[in-house]
BAKEFI-128959 format. One record per residue: residue in one letter; x, y, z of N, C-alpha, C in turn. Coordinates in steps of 0.2 Angstrom, whole numbers, plus 5000, padded with zeros to 4 digits. Atoms other than C-alpha are relative to their C-alpha. Layout:
<sites>
AXYZXYZXYZ/...
</sites>
This chain:
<sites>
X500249945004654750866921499450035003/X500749964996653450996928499650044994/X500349965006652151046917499550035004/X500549924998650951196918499650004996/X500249985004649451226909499850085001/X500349915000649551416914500550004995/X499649955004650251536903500450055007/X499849964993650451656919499749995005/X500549994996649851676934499350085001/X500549954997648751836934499449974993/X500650045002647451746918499749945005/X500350034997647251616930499850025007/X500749934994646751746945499449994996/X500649995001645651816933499649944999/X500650045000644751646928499949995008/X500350024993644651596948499550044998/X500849954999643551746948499650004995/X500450025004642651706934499549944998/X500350084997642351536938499449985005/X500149974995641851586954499050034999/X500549985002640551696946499349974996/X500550035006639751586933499949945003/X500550034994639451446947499650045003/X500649974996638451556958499450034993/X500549985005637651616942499449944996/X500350065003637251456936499649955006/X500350014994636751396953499350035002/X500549964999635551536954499349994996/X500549995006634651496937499749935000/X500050064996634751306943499150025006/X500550004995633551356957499350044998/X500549985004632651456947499549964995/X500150015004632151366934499849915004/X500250074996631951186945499749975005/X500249994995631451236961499450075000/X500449955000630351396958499750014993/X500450015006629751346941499950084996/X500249935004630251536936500550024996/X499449995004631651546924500050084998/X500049975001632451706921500350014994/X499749965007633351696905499949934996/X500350055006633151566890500649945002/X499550075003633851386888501050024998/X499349995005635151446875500450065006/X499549974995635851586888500349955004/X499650054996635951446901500649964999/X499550085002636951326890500850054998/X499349945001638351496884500450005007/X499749974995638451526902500449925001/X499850065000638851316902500649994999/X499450025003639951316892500750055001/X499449964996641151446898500449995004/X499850024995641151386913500349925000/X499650075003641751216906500650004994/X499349975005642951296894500450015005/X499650004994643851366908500049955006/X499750064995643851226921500249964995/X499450025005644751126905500550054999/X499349945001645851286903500649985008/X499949984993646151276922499649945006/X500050054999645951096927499949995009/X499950014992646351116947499450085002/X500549974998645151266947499049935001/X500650044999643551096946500049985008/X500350034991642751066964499549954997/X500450075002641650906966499250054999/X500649985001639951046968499950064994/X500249945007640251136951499549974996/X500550005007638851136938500049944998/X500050055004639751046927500149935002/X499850075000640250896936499149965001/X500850035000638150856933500049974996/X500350035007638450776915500149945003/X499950075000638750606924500649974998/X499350025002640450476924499949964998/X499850075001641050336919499549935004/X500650074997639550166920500449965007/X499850084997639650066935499949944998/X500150075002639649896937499549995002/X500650004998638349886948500050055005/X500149974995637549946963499949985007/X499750044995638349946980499349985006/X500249994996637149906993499950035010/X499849994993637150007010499150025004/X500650014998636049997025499750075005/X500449974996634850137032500250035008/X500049974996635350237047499450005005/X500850024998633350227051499750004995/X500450035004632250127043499650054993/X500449965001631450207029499249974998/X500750064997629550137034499550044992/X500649995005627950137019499650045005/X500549974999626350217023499449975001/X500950055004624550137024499750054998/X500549975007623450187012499150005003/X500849985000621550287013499849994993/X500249995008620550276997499450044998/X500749945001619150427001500450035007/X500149954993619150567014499749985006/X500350034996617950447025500549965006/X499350014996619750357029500250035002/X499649954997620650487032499850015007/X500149994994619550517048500049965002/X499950044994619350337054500849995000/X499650044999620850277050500950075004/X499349954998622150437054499650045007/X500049974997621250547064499649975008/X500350054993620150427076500249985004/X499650054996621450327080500750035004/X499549984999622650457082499650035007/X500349984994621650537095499549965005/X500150064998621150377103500850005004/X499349994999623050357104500350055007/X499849954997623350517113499550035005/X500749994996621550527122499950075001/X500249975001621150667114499050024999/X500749985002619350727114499750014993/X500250035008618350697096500250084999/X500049925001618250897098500650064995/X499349985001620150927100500250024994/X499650015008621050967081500550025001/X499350014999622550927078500550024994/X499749955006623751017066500449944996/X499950035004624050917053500650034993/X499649955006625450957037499649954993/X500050045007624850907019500350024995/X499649985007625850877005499749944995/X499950085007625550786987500349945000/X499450075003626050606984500250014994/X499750015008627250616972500049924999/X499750064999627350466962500650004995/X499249995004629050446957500349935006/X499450034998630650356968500050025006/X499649964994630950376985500850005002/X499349995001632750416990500150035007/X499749984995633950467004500550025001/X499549955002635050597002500449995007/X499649994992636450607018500550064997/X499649975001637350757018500450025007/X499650004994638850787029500550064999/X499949955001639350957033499950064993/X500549975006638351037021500249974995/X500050015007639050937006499549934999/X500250045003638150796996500349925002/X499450075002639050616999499949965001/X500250085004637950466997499250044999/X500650005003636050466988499949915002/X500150064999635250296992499349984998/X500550025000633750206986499449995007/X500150004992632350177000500149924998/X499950064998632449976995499649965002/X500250034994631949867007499650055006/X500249964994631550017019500749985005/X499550024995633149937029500650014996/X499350005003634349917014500050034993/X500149995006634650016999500550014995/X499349995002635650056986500450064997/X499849934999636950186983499950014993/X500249945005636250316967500350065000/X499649915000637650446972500050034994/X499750005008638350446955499350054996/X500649975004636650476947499650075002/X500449944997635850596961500350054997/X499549925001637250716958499950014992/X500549975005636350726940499650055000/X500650005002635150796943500250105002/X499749915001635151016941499750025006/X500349984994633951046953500050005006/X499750024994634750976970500750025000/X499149964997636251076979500449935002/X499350054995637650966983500550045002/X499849954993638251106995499550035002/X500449954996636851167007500250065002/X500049924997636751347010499950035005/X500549964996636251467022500450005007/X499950014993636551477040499849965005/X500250044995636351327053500249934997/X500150055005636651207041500449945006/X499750034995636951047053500649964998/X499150055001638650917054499749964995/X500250055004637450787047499250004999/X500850035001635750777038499749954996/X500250075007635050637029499250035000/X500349985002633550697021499549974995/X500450065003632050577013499550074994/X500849975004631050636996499949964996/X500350055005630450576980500350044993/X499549965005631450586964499449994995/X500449985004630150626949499950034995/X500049975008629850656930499450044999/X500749935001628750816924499749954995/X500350035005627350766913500450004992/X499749985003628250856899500749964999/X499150035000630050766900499849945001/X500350065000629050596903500049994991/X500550015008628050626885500750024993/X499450025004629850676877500349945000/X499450074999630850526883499549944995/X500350065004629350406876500350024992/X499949995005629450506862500649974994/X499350015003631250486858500249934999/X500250085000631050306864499949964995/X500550045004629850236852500250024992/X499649985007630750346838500849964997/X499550025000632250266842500149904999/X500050095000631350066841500050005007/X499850014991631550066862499250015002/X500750034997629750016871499850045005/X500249944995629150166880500049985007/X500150034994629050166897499250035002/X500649994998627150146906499950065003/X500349954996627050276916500650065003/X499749974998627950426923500649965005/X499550054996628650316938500449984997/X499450055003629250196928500550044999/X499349965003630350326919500250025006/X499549964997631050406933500449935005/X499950054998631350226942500650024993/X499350055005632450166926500550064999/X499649945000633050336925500750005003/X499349994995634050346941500249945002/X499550074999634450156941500450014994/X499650015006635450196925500749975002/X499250014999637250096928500450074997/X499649945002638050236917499650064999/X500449934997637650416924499850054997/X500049965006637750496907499449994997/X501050005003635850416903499950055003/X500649984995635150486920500150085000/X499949945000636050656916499650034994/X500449995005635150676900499450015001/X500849994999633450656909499750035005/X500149944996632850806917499649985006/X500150004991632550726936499950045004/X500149964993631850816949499849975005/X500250044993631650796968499750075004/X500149994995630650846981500149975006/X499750054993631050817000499349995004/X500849994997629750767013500049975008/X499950044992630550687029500950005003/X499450014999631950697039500449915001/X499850074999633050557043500750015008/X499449974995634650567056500150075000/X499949945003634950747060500550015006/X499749984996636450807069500450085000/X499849945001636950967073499550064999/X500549985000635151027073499349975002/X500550024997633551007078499150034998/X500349975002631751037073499349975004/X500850014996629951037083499349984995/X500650035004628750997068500249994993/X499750005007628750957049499950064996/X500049945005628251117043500750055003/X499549955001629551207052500849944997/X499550045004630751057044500150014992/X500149975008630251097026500150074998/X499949934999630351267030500750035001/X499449964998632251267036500349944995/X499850005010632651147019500150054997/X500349975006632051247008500650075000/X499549964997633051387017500749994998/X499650025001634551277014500250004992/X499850005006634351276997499849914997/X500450065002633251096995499250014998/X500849985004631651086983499749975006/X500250004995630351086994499050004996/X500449985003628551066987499550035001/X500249954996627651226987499250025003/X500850025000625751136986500149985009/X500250034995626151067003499850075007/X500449964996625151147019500050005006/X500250044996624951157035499350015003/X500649985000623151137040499749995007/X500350024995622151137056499549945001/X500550064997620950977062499949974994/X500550055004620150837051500050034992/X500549985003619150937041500650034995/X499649955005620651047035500449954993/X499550065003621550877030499649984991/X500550025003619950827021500050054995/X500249955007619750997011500549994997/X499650015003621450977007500249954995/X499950035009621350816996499650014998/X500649985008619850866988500050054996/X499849925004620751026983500749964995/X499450035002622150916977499749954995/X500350045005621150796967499650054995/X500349955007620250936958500850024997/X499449975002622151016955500449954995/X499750065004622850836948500150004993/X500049995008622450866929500550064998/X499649945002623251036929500850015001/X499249984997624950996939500549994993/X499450035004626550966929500349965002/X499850074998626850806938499649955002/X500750045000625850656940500050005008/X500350024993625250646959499649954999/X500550024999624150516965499649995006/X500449994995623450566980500550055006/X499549934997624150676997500249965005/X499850014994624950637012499950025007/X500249974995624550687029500149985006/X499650014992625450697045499850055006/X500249964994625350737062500750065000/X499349954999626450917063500649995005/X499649984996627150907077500449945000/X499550074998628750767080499849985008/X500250034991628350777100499649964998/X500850045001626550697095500449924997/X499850085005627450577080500349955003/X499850054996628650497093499849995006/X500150024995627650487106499249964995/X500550045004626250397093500549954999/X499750055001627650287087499749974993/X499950005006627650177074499549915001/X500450074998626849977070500249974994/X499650025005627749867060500350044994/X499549995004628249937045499550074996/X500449935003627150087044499950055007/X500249974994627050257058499249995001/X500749994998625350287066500050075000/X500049975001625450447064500150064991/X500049975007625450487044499649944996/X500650055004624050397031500450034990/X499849985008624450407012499049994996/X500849995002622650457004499950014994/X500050035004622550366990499450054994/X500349955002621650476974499749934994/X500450055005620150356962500549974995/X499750025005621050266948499450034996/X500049955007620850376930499849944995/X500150035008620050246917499349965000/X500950005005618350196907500249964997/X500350045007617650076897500050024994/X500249985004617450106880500049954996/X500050045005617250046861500550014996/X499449985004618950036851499750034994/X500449995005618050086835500450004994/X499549995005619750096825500749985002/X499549984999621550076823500350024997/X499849985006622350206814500850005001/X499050015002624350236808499950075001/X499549914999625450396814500549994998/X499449985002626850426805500250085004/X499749954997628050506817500450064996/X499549955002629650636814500649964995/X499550055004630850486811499649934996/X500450045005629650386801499649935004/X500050034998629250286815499050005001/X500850014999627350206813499649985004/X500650024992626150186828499449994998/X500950024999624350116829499950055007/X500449964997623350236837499249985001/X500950034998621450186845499850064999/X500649935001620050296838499449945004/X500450024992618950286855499250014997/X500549975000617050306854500250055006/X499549914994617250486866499749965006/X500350024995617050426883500550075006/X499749984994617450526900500449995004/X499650044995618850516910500350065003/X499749934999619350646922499750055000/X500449955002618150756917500250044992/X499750005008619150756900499849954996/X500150055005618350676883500449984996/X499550035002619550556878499549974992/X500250025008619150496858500849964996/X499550025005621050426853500650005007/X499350034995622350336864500549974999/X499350035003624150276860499749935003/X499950074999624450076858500849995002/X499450025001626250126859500449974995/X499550035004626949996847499749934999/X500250075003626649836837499949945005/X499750074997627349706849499550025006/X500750004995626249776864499350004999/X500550025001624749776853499849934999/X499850064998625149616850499849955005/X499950044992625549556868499450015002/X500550004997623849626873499450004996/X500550025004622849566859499450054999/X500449924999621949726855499849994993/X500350005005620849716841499450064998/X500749955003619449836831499449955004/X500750054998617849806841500149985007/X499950044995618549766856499850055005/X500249964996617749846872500850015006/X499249994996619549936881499950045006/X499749964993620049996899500650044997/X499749965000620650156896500450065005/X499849964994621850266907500450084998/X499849945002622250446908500350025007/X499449974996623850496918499950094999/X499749965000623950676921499850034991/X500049965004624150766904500549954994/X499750075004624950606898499650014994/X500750045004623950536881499949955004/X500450054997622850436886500249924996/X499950075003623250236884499749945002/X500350084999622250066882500749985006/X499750024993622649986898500049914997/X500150035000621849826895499449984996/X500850025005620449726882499649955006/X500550044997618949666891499649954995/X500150085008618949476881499149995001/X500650034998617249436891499450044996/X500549965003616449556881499950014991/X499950015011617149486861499249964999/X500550035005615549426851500249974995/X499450025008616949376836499750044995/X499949945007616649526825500650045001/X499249934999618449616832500449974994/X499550005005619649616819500850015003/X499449984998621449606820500250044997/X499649955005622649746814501049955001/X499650015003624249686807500750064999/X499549954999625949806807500050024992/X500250005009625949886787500749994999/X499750015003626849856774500450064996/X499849965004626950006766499650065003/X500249934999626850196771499350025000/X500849984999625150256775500150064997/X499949935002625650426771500350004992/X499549995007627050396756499849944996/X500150075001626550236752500849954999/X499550045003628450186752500049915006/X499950084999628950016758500250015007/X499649984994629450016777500249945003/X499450034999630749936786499849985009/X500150004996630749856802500849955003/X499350044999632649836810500049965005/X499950074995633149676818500050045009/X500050004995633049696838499550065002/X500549944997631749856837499349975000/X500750005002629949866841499850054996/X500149935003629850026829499949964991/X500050015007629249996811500050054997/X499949935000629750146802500150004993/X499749975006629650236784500550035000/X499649985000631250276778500250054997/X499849955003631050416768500250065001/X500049924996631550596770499450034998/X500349955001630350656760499249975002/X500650054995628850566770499750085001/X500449914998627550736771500249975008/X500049974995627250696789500750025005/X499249974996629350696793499950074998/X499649945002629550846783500050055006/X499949934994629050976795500550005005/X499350034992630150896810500850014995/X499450015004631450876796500450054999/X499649945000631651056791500250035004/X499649964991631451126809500349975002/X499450024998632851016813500550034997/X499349965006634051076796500150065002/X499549914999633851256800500150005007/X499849974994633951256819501050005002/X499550004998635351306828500949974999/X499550045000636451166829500249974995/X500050045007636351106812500250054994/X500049945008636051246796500250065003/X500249944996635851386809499950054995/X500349955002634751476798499650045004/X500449964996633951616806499650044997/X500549985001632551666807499449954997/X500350045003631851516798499749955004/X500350034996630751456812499349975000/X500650034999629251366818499450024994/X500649965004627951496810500150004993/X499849985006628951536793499949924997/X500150065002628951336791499449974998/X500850005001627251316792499850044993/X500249985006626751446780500450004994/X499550045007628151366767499549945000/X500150045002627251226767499249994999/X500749985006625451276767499850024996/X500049975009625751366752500249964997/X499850075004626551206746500650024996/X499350005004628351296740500449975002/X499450025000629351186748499849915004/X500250044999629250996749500649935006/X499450014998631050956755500450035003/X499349954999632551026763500250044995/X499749975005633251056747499650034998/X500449945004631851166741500150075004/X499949944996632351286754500350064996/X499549955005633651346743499950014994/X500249985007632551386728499650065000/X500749964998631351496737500450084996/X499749945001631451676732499550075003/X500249974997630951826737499150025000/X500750035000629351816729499549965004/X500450084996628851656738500050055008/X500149994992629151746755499650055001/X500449954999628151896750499450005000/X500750015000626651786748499749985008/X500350024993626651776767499650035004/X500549945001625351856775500550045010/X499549944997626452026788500549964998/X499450005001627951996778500350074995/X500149955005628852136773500849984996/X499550025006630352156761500849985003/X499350034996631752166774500349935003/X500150054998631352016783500349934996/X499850055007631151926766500849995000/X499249995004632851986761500549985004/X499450044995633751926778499849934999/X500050055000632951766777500449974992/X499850055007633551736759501050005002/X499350004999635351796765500249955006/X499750074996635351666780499949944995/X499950085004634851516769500749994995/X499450015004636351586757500549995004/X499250024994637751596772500049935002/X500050074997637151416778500549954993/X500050065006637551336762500949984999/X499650005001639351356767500149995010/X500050034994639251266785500749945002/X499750065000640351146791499949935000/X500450065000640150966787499749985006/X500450034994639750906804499450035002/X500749964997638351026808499449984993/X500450035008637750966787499849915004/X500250084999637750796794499649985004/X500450024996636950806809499350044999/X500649965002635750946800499349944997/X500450035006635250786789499349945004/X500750034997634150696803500149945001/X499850085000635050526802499849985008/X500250034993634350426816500749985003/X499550024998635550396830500850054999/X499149964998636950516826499850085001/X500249944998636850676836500750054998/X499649955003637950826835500849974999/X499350015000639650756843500249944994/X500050075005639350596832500050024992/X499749965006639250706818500650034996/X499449995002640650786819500549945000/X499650045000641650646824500049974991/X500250055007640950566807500350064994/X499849955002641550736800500849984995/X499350015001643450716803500249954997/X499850075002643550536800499750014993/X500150015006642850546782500050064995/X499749935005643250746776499550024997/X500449995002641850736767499249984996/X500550045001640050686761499949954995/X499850065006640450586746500549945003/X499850054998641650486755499449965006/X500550034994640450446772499549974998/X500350055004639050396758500449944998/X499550085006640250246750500249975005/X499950054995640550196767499749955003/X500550094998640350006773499749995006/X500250014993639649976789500649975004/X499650024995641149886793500650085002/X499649955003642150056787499850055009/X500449944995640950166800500249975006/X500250004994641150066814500749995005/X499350014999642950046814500350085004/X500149944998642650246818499950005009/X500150004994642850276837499450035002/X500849975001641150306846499449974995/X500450035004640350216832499849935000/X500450054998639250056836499849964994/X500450065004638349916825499550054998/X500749955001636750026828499850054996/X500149915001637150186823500449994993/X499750015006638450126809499449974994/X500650025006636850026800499650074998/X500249925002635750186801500250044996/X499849955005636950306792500049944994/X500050035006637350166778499149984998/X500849995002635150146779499950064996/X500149925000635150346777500249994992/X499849985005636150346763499849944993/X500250065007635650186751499250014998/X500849985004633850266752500050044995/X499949955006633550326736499750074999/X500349954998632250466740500650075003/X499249934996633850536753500650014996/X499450025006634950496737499950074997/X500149965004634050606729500050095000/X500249934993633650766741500850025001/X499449964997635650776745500350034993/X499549975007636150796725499550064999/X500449955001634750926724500350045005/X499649984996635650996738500550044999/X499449975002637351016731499850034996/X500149975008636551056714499750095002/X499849945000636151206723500050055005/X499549964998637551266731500149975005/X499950004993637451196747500949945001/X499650035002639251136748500450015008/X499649984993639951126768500649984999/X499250015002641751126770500349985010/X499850054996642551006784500650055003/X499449964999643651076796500449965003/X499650075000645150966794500450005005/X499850034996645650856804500950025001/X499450004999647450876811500449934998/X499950055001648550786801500850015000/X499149995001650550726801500350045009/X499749994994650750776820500549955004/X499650044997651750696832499549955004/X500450064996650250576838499849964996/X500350045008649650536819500149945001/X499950085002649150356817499949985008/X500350054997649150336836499349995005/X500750034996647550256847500250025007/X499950004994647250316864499449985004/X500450004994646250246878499850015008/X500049954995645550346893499749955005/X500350054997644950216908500150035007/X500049994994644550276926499550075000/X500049945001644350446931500350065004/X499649965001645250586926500050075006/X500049954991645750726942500250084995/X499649955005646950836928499450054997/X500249965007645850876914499149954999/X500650045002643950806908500349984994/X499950055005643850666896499950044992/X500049905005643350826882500450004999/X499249955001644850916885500649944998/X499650065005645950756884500049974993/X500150005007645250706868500550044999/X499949945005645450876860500950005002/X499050014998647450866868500249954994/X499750055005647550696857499850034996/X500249995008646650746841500450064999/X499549935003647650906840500749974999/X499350055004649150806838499849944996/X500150055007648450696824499749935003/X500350075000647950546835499350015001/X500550035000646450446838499849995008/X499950024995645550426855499449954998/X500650045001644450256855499749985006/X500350014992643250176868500149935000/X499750074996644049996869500649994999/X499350014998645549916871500049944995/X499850055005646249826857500849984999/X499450005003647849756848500450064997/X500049935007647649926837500250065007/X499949944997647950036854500750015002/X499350014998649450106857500150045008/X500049994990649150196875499450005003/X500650004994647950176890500250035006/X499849954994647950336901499349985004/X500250024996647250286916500050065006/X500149964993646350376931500049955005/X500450044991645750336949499549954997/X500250055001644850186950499949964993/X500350035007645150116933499949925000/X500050095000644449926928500149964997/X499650075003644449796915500350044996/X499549995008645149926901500749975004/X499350005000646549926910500349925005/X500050074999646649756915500349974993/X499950015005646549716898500750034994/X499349965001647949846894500549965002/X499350054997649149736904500149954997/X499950045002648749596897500149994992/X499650005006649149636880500450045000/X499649994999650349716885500350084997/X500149915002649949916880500350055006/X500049954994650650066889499750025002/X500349974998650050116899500350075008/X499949984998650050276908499550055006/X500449964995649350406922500150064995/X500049955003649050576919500750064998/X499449994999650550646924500350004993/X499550045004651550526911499650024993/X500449975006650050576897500250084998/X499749945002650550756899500750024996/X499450005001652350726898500149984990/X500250035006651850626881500050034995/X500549955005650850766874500750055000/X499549925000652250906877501050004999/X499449995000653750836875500450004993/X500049995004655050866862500449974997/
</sites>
């Protein structure tokens, strides 16, 4: 049987050109916003333009190329990671730790080397050390087609999967010249900004912060499964060539310069500068600039420009002689812990925090540094009174590093994880496997603010206009203590705002009335439950119709739901047996807000059966295949059970479908899945 997902042939012209269009547009805003740090249009535009262009390559399956947008949300978890080895070596650095090395150790030697005259100056390029990941892009005829750790410097591992994450990196070079083969050396790397979110989210979710920048971009781009490392906003700068065929280039600055060209970040602090002295102004320019960047640096690099000079310098064990890494002072001070107080987060989750005597670091007075979390206060034995090594990354918070013991007199005192809410006084919870001790309630003051700006935004209540500023002055004035007080306000209340006029008023009262008729999924995910985000929302949506059933649910009930874990099924049955949250959702109903479930399809020709997707898919994305099953009534799950009744199978599928065989499920290809879906 031949099946078609056109209707005709001229809608699918018009989508090619369409397609066509919103790649390069998306392309455009990509470089914009990653590489030149100048976006021209908002978030929410970028994700519309997203979404379109992933609507139609589902419409229009064989319209998907491997350097579209969309194939950046990551696939299907490896197993592991392959190992492959190095084309040329990728060698470390030696290390300066003031401007005084710089001259003996780079510039002396180099001109010794070359029996240069002390006089002579020699053109040098400087750029930032990033601290981040090193990596080894190879691309071959201008596309993309391994990413590799550096390793060993000899052998590393292949991160294709993951690189091809990342928004800011072309996987097709552009331009003109572009050679047969380039392999390409940079540094993959988290903003401060996207760093201090991740922890955030981290320590909210019970998960053990990562120490530092690095680290997070490290764990990042080693994710087995590419859908983490897709989620966390990676970037890379380049900074050395590697193999290059099909072109040629006479120094690093015209190397950086005909990247960049190509359409590879490139970073815009680096220089090229004349003699010694230029090298030298340049890290001391770059150590002043350090606090102010949006990415952590820790010192600069410095090479000799020209490649004739680099290969006729050569190289000495496992470092050239020809480039110095110029290490910048370590960021941290003694002080006196003087305190440790409790933060109640967004999701209740409670942190000790050090109240510092004010000490300098950086030329910034530090007075209060995260502990992070119980179990690290703990592990580092960190008490009231104790004299602490403190460190200031960048724009990071600042955090205890380390207790200086030799200096206890036994007046420190220990601090203890609480028992009960510092803020609400309610009783708090610490789930089995988490370092996170958290208040459970919704009406916790310091959740509320997080709580509401969550209920009305966009993807939840989507009440408009009911934004950052309006939420503040609701709460300063004290009329609203809850979500559910939202819906009691009146027009009076919003006239006590100060420039508020009566239109305003009167649209806001009219979004809060339209929302109260949302659908369940967007109610569910507006409620803040830890762990369950949009799609898990809805999914929880379909499967229980409505919010009085999904409350009465068992944890064995929830997890029996496809997509639904141990984790995230405890959570929702925690959400809902608190009595404070018990209380907030009937005040809810009681006034009005009553979402309406957009029903499942039921009684099709798939009803009742389970499908499982394993490999990957060439036809259609794992999305669009769902939405094929559930539109006929079935079920798609993520294992392989006695309960399944098909396993449609792509390219490289593994144990699902191993385990398919062996119990003896059909199993199909894509082909034979279409035929399934359409036949009559």
């Amino acid at each position: 049987m031949q099946l078609s997902l056109l209707e005709n042939a001229a809608p699918r012209l018009n989508a090619e050109d369409r397609v066509k269009a919103l790649r390069s547009q998306l392309e455009y805003h990509n470089q914009r916003y990653y590489q030149l740090d100048a976006p021209e249009i908002s978030d929410a535009e970028y994700d519309e333009l997203l979404r379109e262009l992933v609507m139609l390559e589902e419409r229009y399956p064989e319209l998907v190329t491997a350097e579209s947008p969309t194939q950046r949300v990551g696939v299907a978890p490896a197993g592991r990671f392959h190992s492959v080895i190095h084309r040329l070596p990728m060698l470390s650095l030696e290390n300066a730790v003031n401007d005084h090395e710089i001259r003996a150790k780079l510039d002396a030697r180099i001109k010794k080397e070359l029996g240069l005259a002390d006089s002579q100056p020699v053109s040098y390029m400087c750029e930032p050390k990033m601290d981040g990941l090193a990596v080894e892009l190879v691309y071959e005829q201008g596309m993309l087609t391994i990413a590799l750790t550096r390793g060993d410097g000899v052998t590393g591992e292949d991160v294709t999967k993951n690189i091809r994450t990342l928004r800011g990196l072309p996987l097709r070079l552009k331009g003109e010249g572009v050679p047969t083969l380039l392999e390409v050396r940079g540094e993959v790397y988290l903003s401060l900004d996207a760093f201090q979110k991740i922890n955030r989210d981290r320590e909210e979710n019970g998960d053990p912060p990562f120490a530092n920048p690095r680290n997070a971009a490290a764990g990042s781009l080693r994710q087995l499964d590419p859908r983490i490392t897709a989620r966390r906003p990676l970037s890379f700068f380049c900074y050395a060539p590697g193999v290059v065929e099909g072109a040629s280039f006479s120094s690093q600055h015209e190397f950086l310069s005909t990247v960049a060209g190509w359409g590879l970040p490139v970073n815009p602090l680096a220089r090229l500068v004349e003699g010694v002295d230029g090298a030298v102004a340049y890290y001391n320019e770059m150590q002043g600039l350090r606090e102010s960047l949006p990415y952590e640096i820790d010192g600069t690099v410095v090479k000799v420009d020209s490649f004739l000079l680099q290969r006729e310098l050569g190289e000495k064990s496992r470092s050239p002689l020809w480039a110095i890494a110029c290490k910048f002072p370590p960021r941290q001070a003694e002080t006196l812990l003087e305190d440790i107080l409790l933060s109640v987060g967004r999701t209740g989750v409670i942190t000790p925090v050090a109240q510092l005597r004010p000490v300098e670091i950086s030329g910034v007075t530090v007075s209060r540094a995260t502990l992070h979390n119980w179990d690290e206060l703990a592990a580092k034995d960190i008490r009231i009174g104790d004299t602490v090594v403190v460190e200031r990354a960048g724009d990071v918070i600042p955090a205890v590093v380390r207790v200086v013991v030799d200096r206890r007199n036994g007046s420190e005192r220990t601090v203890l994880p609480p028992i009960f809410c510092p803020e609400c006084g309610s009783a708090v919870v610490r789930i089995a496997d988490e370092v996170a001790v958290r208040c459970m309630g919704i009406s916790c003051p310091p959740q509320i603010r997080e709580s509401i700006k969550h209920f009305a935004s966009r993807g939840a209540m989507d009440i408009e206009g009911l934004g950052e500023k309006v939420v503040e002055q609701l709460l300063s004035l004290g009329l609203i203590h809850t979500v559910a007080d939202l819906y009691r306000l009146t027009k009076d209340d919003f006239m006590r705002f100060e420039r508020m006029g009566d239109k305003l008023a009167s649209n806001l009262l009219t979004a809060l009335e339209n929302s109260k008729t949302c659908d369940l999924g967007r109610y569910i995910y507006a409620l803040g439950i830890r762990h369950v985000g949009e799609r898990t929302a809805k999914t929880l949506a379909q499967a229980f119709g409505s919010l009085d059933n999904l409350e009465k649910a068992t944890v064995d009930e929830l997890t029996s739901i496809r997509d639904i874990g141990a984790t995230v099924a405890q959570s929702i049955a925690t959400f809902f047996t608190n009595t404070d949250n018990r209380a907030v959702l009937r005040q809810l109903h009681e006034s009005g807000v009553h979402p309406a479930v957009v029903a499942k399809t039921v009684g099709g020709r798939m009803s009742g059966k389970n499908f499982v997707f394993t490999g990957t898919l060439t036809r259609f994305s794992r999305d669009h295949a769902r939405k094929l099953v559930e539109d006929q009534g079935g079920n798609v799950v993520g294992s392989v059970s006695r309960k399944t009744d098909y396993v449609v199978a792509g390219d490289e599928a593994g144990s699902k479908l191993i385990k398919a065989r062996e119990l003896g499920i059909a199993v199909l290809g894509e082909e034979e899945f279409l035929i399934l879906l359409n036949a009559h």
